[in-house]
N, C-alpha and C positions, 0 to 999 in steps of 0.2 A: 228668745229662741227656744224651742222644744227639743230637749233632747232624747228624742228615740236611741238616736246612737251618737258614736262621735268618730274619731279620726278612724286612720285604716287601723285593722285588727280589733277593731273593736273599744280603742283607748274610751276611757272615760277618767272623771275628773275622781282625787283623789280620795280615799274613803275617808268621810269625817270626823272617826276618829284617829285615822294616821292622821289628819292635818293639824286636829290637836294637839295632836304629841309631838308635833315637829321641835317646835322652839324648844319645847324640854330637852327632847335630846340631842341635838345640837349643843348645847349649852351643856350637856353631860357627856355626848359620845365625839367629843372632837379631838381627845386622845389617841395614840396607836396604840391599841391591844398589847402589841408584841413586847412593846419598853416595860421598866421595870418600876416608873414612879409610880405616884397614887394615885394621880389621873386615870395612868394606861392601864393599872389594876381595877377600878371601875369601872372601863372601859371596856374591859376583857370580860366583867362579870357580865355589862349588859349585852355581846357577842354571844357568850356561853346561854342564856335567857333566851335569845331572840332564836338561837339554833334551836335550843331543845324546842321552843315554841311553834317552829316551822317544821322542824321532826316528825310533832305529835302532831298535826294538819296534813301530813303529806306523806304519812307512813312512811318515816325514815328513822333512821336511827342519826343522833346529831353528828358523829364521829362520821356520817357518810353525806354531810352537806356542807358543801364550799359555796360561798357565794364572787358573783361577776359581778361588774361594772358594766359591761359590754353584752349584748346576749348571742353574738356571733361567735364569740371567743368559745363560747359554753359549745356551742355544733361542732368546732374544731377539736377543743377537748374531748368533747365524746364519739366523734365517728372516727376522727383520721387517730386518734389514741387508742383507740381498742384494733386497728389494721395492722394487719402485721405484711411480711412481702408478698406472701402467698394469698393475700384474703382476696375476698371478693367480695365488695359491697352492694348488700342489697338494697332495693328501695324502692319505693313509691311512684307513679308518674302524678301524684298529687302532693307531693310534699313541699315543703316551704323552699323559696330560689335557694336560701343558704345549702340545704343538704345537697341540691341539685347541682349550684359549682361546686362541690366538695365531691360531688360522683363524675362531673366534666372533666373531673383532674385525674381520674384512674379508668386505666383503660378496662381493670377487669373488674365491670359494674353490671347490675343485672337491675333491668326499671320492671316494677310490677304493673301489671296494667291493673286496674278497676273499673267494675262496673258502674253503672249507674244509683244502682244502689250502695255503693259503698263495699261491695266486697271486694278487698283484694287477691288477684292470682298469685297465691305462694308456690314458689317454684321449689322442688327440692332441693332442700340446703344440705350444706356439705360443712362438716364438722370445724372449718377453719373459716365460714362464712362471718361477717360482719352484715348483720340485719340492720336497717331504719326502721322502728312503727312509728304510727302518729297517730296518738289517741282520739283527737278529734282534730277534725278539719278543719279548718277556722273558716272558708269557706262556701261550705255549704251546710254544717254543722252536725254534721253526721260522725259517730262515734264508729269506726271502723269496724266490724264483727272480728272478732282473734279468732282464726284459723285454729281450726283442730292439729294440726301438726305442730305449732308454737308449742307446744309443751313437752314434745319431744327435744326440741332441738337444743343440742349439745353445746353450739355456736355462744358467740357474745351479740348483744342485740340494745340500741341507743334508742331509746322512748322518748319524742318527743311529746311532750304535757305544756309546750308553751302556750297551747288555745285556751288550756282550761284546767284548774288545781285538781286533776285528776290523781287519788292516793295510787302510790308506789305500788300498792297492794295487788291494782287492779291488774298489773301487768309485772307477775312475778318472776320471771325470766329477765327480765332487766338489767343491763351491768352497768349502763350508763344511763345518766337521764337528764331533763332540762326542763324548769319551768320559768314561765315569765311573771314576775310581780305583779306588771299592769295589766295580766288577766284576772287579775282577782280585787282592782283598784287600790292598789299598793302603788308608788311611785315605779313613773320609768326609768331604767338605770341601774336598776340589780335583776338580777336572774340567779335562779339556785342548782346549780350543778352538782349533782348524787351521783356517788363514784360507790357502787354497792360493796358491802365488806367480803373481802374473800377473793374479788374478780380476779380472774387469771390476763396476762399478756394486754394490762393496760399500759402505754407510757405517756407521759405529756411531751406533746408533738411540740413542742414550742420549745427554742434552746432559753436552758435554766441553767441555776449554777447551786441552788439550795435544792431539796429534795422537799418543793410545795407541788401542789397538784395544780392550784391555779395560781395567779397573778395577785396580789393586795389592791389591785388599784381598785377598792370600791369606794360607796361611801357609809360610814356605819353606823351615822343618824339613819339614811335611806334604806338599810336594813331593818334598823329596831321597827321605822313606820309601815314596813314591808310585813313584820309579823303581826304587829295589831291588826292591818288590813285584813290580813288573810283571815284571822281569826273571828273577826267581825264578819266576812264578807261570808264566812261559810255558816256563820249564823243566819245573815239576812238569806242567803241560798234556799236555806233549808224553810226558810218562815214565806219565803215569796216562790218558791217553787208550782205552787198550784196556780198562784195567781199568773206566773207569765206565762205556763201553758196554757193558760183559758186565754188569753191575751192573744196568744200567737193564734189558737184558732180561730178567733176571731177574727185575725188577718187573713188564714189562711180560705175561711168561708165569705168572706166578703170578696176576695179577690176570687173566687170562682162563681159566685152570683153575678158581679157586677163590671169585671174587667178578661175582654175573653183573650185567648191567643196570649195567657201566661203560662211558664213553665219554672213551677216548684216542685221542691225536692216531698216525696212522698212524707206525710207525716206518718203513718205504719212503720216505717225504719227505723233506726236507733238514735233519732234526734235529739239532737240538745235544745229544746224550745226557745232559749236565748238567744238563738241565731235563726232570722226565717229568710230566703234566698230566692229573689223571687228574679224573672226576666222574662220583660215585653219584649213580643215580635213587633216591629216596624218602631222600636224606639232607640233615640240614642243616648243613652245610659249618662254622658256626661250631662250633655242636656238636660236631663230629668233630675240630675244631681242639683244642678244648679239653680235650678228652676223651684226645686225642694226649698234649698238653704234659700232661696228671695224668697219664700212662705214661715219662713222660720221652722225648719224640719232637717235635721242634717243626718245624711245617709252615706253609710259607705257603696263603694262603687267600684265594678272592674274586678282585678285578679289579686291575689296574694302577693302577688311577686314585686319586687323593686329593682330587681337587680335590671340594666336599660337593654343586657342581650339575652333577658331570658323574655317568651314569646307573653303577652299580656293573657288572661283567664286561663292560664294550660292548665288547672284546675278543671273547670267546666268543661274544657276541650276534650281533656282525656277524661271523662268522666261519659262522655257524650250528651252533654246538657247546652242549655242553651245559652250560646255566651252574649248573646246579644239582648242590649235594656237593661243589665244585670244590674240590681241594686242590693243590696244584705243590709238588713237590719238586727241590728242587736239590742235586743228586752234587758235594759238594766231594771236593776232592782226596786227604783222607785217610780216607773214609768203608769202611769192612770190608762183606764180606760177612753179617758174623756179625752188624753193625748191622742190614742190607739183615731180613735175614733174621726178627729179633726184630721187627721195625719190622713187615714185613710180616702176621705171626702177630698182633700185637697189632690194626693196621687191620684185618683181618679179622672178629675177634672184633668190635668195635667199628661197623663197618659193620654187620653181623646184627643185634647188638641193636638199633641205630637201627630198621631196618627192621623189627625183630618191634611 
């Protein structure tokens, strides 16, 4: 099977050398940090390693990174924890289902709309407002443009970075924030929740009885392999960045010489090349999925969302794009031309027959 992409959001298989390093640390980090033997003393030093090591990746300071087990947990932590009684939660009509029932549950929410191109309508905020951004879509893979008034604003504001290890840096207003491991091929299963130093009128929403910010339940092998990945994967980023852009336009012109009546996202916009988001008129997108994986080619498909009462592609929907045929591929890092290219030949075919 060719892997252009793999499961929804983009999963792919674990970065090579986290999977080296598993059985090491397992075999080193199955101690609790918090105890006082010489296990949990080791175990503490490699916690303290693996923090600063995701710190200095992620423009953090280590004293402002907790990590989850869960990456739901991390959405609660950081939006319904920064609301006080008076807030009013801003937010996206493109953001992931989690923020969306976490805005279904307050009656004083304000949804932004967006354009097509990814601009969000920011509406004047009000000094007790609780903002969502989301750096990138995961979606359609468009890097949001930050509004010229983000910089003004007084307010607390929760960054979601689970699409992509976008540095802290890029969005320096930020009091809470979230990334996911498995965007950067780290294991699934931890998430890194930065609680910025300093923030005012945070509390953890979840009844505690210690004064921790998040939960222990992780796992702290699954961390250490979480900072090698990252560290590696923003190596390989930076060395394969040219190649999946030439990659992707080559998707991108091939699908407009040879397959008509598609609707992709502008590549002029602020794209992440690692995501191309393409959708036939007259195709049905599951179909085309399936029809892919019998070719050996596995594509993601459909909307962002899981949640079973939130509406399928309201991404595309509220975007005004076309939700129908919708397939997203995502350019991992060791993906060939000569894939791109088979891949392409085989969709082709495949789209024509749909539509005869």
């Amino acid at each position: 099977m060719v892997p252009i992409t793999a499961q929804f959001q983009a999963e792919s298989a674990l970065h090579p050398a986290a999977r080296a390093l598993l059985l090491e640390v397992f075999d080193q980090g199955w101690a609790d940090p918090r105890k006082l033997h010489l296990e949990s003393r080791r175990a503490a030093i490699l916690l303290q390693e693996a923090k600063e090591s995701i710190a200095s990746d992620l423009g953090l300071s280590p004293s402002e990174i907790h990590f989850l087990g869960e990456i739901s947990l991390g959405f609660h932590l950081g939006i319904v924890g920064l609301l006080q009684p008076d807030s009013r939660l801003v937010h996206s009509s493109i953001d992931r289902a989690e923020v969306l029932a976490i805005a279904a549950q307050f009656p004083a929410s304000w949804e932004m709309t967006v354009s097509n191109s990814g601009v969000v309508a920011l509406p004047e905020l009000q000094p007790n407002d609780v903002l969502v951004w989301q750096s990138l879509n995961a979606e359609t893979g468009i890097f949001p443009p930050l509004p010229s008034g983000l910089d003004a604003f007084s307010g607390r504001v929760f960054v979601d970075h689970t699409a992509y290890p976008v540095q802290a840096s890029e969005i320096p207003t930020f009091s809470s924030a979230l990334w996911d491991s498995s965007s950067w091929s780290g294991p699934k299963g931890v998430s890194i929740f930065a609680l910025k130093t300093g923030v005012s009128g945070w509390r953890n929403p979840f009844p505690h009885l210690q004064q921790t910010v998040v939960p222990s339940g992780y796992s702290l092998p699954l961390v250490l392999a979480s900072a090698v990945a990252l560290r590696h994967w923003r190596s390989d980023e930076a060395n394969n960045k040219t190649k999946i852009a030439e990659l992707a336009r080559r998707i991108r012109n091939f699908i407009s010489e040879n397959i008509p009546e598609t609707d992709m996202i502008d590549e002029q916009l602020n794209v992440w090349s690692g995501i191309v988001s393409l959708s036939f008129l007259y195709v049905d997108a599951e179909r085309l999925q399936s029809d892919l994986a019998d070719e050996g080619f596995t594509v993601d498909s459909g909307s962002a969302c899981t949640s079973a009462n939130l509406e399928a592609s309201h991404v595309l929907k509220a975007m005004g794009l076309l939700s129908q045929g919708n397939i997203r591929l995502r350019l991992h890092h060791h993906v060939t031309a000569i894939q791109i290219d088979a891949f392409l030949t085989v969709l082709k075919r495949l789209v024509e027959k749909q539509r005869q």
